[in-house]
KOLLUM-474203 format. One record per residue (C-alpha): x, y, z; residue in one letter; residue number from 1; chain. Coordinates in steps of 0.5 Angstrom, whole numbers, plus 500, padded with zeros to 3 digits. Example, Ala and Ser with C-alpha at 12.3 -4.5 7.8 and 13.67 -1.06 7.14 Angstrom:
residues 2
<c1:525&c2:491&c3:516&code:A&pos:1&unit:A>
<c1:527&c2:498&c3:514&code:S&pos:2&unit:A>
***
This chain:
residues 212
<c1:105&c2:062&c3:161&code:X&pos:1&unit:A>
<c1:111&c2:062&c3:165&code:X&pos:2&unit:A>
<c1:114&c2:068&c3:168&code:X&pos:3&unit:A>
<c1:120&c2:067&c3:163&code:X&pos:4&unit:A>
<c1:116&c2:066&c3:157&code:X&pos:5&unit:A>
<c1:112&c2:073&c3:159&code:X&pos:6&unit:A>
<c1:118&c2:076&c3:160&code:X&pos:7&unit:A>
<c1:121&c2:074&c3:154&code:X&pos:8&unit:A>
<c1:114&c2:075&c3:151&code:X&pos:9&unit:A>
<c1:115&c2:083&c3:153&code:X&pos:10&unit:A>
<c1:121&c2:085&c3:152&code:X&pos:11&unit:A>
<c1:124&c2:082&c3:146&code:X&pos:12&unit:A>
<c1:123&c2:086&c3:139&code:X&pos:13&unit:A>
<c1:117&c2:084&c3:135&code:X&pos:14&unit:A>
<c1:119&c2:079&c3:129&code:X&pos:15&unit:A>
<c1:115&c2:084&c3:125&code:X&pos:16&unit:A>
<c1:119&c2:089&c3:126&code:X&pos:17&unit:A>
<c1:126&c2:086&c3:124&code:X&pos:18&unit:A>
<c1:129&c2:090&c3:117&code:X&pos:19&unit:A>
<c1:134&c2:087&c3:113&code:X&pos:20&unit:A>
<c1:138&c2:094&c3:113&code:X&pos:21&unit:A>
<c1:137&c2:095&c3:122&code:X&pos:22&unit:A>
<c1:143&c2:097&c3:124&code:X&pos:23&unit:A>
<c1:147&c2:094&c3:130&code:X&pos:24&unit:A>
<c1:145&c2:096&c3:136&code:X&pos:25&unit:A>
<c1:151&c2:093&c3:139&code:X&pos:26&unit:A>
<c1:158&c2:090&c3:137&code:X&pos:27&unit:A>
<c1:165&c2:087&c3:138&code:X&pos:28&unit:A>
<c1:168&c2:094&c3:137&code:X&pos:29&unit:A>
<c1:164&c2:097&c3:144&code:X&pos:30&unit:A>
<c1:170&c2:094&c3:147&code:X&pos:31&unit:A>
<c1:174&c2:095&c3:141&code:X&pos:32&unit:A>
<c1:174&c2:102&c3:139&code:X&pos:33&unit:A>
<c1:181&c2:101&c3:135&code:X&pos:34&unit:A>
<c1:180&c2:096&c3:132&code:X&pos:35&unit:A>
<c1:178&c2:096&c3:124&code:X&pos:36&unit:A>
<c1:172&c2:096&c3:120&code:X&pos:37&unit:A>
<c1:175&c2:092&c3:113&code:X&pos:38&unit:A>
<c1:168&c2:091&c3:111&code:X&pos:39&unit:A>
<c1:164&c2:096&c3:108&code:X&pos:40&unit:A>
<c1:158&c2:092&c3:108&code:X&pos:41&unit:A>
<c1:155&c2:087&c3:112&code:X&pos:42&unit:A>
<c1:153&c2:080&c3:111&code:X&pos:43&unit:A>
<c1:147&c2:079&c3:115&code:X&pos:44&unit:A>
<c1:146&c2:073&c3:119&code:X&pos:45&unit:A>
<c1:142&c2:069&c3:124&code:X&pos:46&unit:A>
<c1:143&c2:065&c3:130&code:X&pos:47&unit:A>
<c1:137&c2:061&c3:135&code:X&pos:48&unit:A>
<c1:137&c2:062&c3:142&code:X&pos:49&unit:A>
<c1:132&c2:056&c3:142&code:X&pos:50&unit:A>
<c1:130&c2:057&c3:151&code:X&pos:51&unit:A>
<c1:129&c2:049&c3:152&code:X&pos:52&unit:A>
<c1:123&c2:048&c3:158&code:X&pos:53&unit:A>
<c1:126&c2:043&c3:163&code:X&pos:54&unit:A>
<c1:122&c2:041&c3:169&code:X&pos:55&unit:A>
<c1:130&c2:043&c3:172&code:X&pos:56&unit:A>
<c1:129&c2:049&c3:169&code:X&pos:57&unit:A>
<c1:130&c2:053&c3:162&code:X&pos:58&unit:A>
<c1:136&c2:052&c3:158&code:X&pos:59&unit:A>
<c1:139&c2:054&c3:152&code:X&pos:60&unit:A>
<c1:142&c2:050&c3:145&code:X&pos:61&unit:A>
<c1:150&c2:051&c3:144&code:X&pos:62&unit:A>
<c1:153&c2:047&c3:139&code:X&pos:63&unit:A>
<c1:161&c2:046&c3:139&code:X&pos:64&unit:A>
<c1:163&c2:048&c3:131&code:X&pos:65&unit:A>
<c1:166&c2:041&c3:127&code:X&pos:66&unit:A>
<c1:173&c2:042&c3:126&code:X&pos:67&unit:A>
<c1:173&c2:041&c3:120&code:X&pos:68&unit:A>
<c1:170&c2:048&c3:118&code:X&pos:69&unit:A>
<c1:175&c2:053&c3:115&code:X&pos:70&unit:A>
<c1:172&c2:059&c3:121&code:X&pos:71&unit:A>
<c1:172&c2:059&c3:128&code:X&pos:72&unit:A>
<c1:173&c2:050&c3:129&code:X&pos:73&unit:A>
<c1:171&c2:048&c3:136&code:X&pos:74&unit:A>
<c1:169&c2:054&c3:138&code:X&pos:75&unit:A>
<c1:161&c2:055&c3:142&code:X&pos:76&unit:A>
<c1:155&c2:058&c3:138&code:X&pos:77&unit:A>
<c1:149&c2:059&c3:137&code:X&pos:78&unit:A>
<c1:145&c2:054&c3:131&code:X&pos:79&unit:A>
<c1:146&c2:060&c3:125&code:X&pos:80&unit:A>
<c1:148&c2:063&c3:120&code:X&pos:81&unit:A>
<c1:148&c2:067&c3:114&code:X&pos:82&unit:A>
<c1:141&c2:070&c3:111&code:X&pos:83&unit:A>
<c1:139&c2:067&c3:104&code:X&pos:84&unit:A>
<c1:137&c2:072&c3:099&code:X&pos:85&unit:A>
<c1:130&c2:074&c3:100&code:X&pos:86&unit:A>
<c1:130&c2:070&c3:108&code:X&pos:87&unit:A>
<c1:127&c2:074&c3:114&code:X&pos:88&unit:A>
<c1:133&c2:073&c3:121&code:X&pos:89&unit:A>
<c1:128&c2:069&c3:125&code:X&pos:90&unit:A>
<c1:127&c2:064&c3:118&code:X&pos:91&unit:A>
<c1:134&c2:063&c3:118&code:X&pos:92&unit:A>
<c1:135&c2:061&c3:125&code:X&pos:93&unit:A>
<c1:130&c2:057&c3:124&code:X&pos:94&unit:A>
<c1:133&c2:054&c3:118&code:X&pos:95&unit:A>
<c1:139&c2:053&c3:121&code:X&pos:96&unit:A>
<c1:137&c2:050&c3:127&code:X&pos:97&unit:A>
<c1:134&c2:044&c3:124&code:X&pos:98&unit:A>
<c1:139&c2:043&c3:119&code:X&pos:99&unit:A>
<c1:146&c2:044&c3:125&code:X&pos:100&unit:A>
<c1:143&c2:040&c3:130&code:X&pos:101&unit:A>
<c1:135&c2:038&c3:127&code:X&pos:102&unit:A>
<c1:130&c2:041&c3:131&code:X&pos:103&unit:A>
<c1:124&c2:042&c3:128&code:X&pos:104&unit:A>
<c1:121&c2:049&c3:127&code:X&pos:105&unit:A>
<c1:115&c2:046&c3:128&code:X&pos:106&unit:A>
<c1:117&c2:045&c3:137&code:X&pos:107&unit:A>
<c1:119&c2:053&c3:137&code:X&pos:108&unit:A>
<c1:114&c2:057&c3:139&code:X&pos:109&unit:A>
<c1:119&c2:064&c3:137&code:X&pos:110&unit:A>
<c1:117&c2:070&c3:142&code:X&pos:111&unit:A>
<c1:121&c2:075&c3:139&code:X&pos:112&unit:A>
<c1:128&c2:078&c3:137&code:X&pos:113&unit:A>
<c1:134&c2:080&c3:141&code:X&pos:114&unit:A>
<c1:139&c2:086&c3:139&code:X&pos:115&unit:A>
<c1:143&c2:086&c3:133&code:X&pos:116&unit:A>
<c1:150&c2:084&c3:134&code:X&pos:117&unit:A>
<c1:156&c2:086&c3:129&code:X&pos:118&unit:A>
<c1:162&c2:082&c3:129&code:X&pos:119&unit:A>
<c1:169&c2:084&c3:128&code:X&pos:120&unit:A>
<c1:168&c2:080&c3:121&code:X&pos:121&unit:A>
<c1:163&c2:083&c3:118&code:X&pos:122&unit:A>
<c1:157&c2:079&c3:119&code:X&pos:123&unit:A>
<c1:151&c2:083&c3:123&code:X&pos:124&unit:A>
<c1:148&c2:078&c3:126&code:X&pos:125&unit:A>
<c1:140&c2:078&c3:129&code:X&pos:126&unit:A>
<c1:139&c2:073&c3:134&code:X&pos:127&unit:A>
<c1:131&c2:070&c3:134&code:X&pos:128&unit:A>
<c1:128&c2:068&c3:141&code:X&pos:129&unit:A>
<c1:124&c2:061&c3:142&code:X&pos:130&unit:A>
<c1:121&c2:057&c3:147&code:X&pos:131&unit:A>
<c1:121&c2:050&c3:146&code:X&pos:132&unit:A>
<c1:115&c2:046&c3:150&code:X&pos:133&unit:A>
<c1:116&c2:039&c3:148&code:X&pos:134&unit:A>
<c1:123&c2:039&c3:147&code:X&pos:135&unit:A>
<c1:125&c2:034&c3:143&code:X&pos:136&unit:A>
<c1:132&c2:029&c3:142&code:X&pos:137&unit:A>
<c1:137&c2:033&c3:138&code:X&pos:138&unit:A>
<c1:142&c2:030&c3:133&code:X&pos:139&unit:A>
<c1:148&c2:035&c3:131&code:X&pos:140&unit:A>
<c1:150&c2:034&c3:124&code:X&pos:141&unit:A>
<c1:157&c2:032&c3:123&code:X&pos:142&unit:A>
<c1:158&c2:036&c3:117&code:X&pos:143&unit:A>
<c1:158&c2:043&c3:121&code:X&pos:144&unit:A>
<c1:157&c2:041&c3:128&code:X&pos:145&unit:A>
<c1:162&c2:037&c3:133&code:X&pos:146&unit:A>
<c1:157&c2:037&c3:139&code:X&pos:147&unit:A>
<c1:150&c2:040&c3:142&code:X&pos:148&unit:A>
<c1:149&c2:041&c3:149&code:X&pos:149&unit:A>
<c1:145&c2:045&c3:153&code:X&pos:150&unit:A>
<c1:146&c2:050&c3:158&code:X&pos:151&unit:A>
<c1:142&c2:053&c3:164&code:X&pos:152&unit:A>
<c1:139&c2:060&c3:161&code:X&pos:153&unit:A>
<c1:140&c2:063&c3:169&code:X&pos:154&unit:A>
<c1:147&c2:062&c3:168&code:X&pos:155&unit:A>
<c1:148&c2:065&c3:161&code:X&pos:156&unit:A>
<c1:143&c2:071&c3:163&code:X&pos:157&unit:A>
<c1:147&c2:073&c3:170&code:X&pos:158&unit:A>
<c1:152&c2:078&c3:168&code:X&pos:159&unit:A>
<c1:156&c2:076&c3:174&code:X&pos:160&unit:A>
<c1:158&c2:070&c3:169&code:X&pos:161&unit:A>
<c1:160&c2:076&c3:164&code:X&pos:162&unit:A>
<c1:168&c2:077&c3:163&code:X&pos:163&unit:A>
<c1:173&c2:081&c3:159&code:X&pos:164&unit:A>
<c1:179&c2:077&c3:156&code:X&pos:165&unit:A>
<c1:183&c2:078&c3:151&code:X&pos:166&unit:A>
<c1:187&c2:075&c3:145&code:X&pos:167&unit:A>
<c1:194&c2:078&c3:144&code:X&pos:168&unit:A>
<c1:195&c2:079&c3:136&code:X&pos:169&unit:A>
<c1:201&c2:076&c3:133&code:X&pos:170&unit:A>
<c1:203&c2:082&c3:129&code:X&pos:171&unit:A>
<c1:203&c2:088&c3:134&code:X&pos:172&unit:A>
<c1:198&c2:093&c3:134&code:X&pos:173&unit:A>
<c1:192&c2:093&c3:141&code:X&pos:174&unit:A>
<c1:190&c2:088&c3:144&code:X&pos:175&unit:A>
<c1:183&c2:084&c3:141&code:X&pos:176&unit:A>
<c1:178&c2:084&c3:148&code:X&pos:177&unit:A>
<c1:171&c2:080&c3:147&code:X&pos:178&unit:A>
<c1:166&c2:077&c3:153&code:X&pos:179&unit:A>
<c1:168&c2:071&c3:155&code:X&pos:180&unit:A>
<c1:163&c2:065&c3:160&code:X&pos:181&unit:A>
<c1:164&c2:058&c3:162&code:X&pos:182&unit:A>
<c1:159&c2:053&c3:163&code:X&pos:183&unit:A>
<c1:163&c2:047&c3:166&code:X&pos:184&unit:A>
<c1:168&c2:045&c3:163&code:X&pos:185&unit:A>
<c1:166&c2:049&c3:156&code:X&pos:186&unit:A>
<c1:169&c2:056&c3:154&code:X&pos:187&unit:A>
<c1:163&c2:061&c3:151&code:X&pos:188&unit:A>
<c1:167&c2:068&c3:148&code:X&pos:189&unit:A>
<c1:167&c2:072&c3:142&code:X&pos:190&unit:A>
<c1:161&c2:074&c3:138&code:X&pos:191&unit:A>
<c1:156&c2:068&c3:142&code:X&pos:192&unit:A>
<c1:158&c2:071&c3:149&code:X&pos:193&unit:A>
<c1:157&c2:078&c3:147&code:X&pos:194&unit:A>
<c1:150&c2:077&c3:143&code:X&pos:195&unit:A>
<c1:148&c2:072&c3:150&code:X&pos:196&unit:A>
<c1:150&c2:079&c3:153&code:X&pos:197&unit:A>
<c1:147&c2:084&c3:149&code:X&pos:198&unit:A>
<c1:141&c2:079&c3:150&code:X&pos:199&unit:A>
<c1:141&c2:080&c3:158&code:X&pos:200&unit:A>
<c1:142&c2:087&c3:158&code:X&pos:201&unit:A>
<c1:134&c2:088&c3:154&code:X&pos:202&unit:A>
<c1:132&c2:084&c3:159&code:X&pos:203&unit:A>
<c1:134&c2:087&c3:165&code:X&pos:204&unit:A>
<c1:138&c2:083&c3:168&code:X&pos:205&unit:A>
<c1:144&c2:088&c3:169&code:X&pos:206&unit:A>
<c1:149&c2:092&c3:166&code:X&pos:207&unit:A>
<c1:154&c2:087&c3:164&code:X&pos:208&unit:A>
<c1:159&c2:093&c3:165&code:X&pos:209&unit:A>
<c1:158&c2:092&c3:172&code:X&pos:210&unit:A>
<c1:161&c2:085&c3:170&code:X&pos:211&unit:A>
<c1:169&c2:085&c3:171&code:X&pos:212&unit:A>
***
C-alpha cells in the first residue's frame, strides 16, 4: 500500500459511518456568514474524488460541465450529483461517475469519505474517496459533460494553491467570497474548490486559512 493510500485509508471517515441526516461540517457560509440560507431543507448529494495512480504521480478527475446544462455550465466539478431515494453517498458517487465520464465502480478501490460540505444552494454534498489502481481510458458523456481531465492530487492538496476571490452581486448586497485554484489554464472555484479544501484540511496538509 502506497503512503498516499494508507493515509487516506487512515484519516478519511469510515463508509460505514455516513448518515443521511450528517450535518455539514463545512459550508460556502464559513466565508459567507451573511449570505442567506433560502433552503429550509437540504438536498443530498455526492461527488467522487476518484485519486488516479500514475507512474508521474496521483491525480484527480474533474470534469468541465456541458454548457448545455441550465446550472453551473462550463464550471470545473467533481463526477456528482443528487442522491436517489434510498442511495447511500458513496453509491451515488459511484453511480455518477460511471455515468458522467464511464469509469467503471468496479476499477474504484473506495478508501473512505471527506467532510460534508453545504453549498450556498441547498445541496449537502458528501465527497467519497477512491483509489483507482488500473486506471482505465475515460469518455465524458456529451449530455452532462464537456471534458474530463485530470489534475495532480499534490497540487489540489497544497493549501498554498487555495485562494480567496469574490463575485460582486449584480443587485447590491455583500460581496459573494468562495475558494478558487487554478491548474494550468483551468479555473476550480466555488462549491469544488471549497470541498477539495475541506479535504485537505482532514488530511492535515495545512490550515488553508493560512492560505491568501
Amino acid at each position: 500500500m502506497s503512503a498516499l493510500k494508507r493515509a487516506l485509508h487512515d484519516r478519511l471517515i469510515p463508509e460505514a459511518a455516513w448518515s443521511p441526516g450528517d450535518r455539514p461540517a463545512w459550508s460556502d457560509f464559513d466565508l459567507n456568514p451573511d449570505l442567506p440560507r433560502t433552503a429550509e431543507t437540504l438536498t443530498p448529494a455526492a461527488v467522487l474524488v476518484a485519486v488516479m495512480d500514475r507512474p508521474e504521480g496521483p491525480t484527480v478527475v474533474l470534469t468541465r460541465r456541458a454548457d448545455t446544462l441550465a446550472r453551473h455550465t462550463g464550471q470545473i466539478a467533481l463526477p456528482g450529483g443528487r442522491l436517489e431515494p434510498g442511495e447511500r453517498a458513496a453509491d451515488a458517487a459511484l453511480r455518477e461517475a460511471w455515468e458522467e465520464v464511464g469509469l467503471p465502480p468496479a476499477s474504484v478501490e473506495l478508501l473512505g469519505l471527506g467532510d460534508t460540505y453545504e453549498s450556498g444552494t441547498g445541496f449537502v454534498i458528501t465527497p467519497a474517496v477512491g483509489w483507482v489502481a488500473a486506471p482505465p481510458p475515460l469518455v465524458a458523456s456529451p449530455d452532462e459533460v464537456a471534458d474530463v481531465f485530470e489534475a495532480p492530487w499534490s497540487f489540489l492538496m497544497d493549501v498554498a494553491n487555495h485562494r480567496r476571490d469574490f463575485l460582486e452581486p449584480t443587485t447590491g448586497g455583500p460581496r459573494r467570497w468562495f475558494w478558487t485554484m487554478t491548474w494550468e489554464e483551468r479555473r476550480i472555484w466555488g462549491v469544488t474548490a471549497g470541498v477539495l479544501r475541506s479535504l485537505s484540511r482532514r488530511l492535515g496538509h495545512g490550515d488553508a486559512e493560512d492560505a491568501a
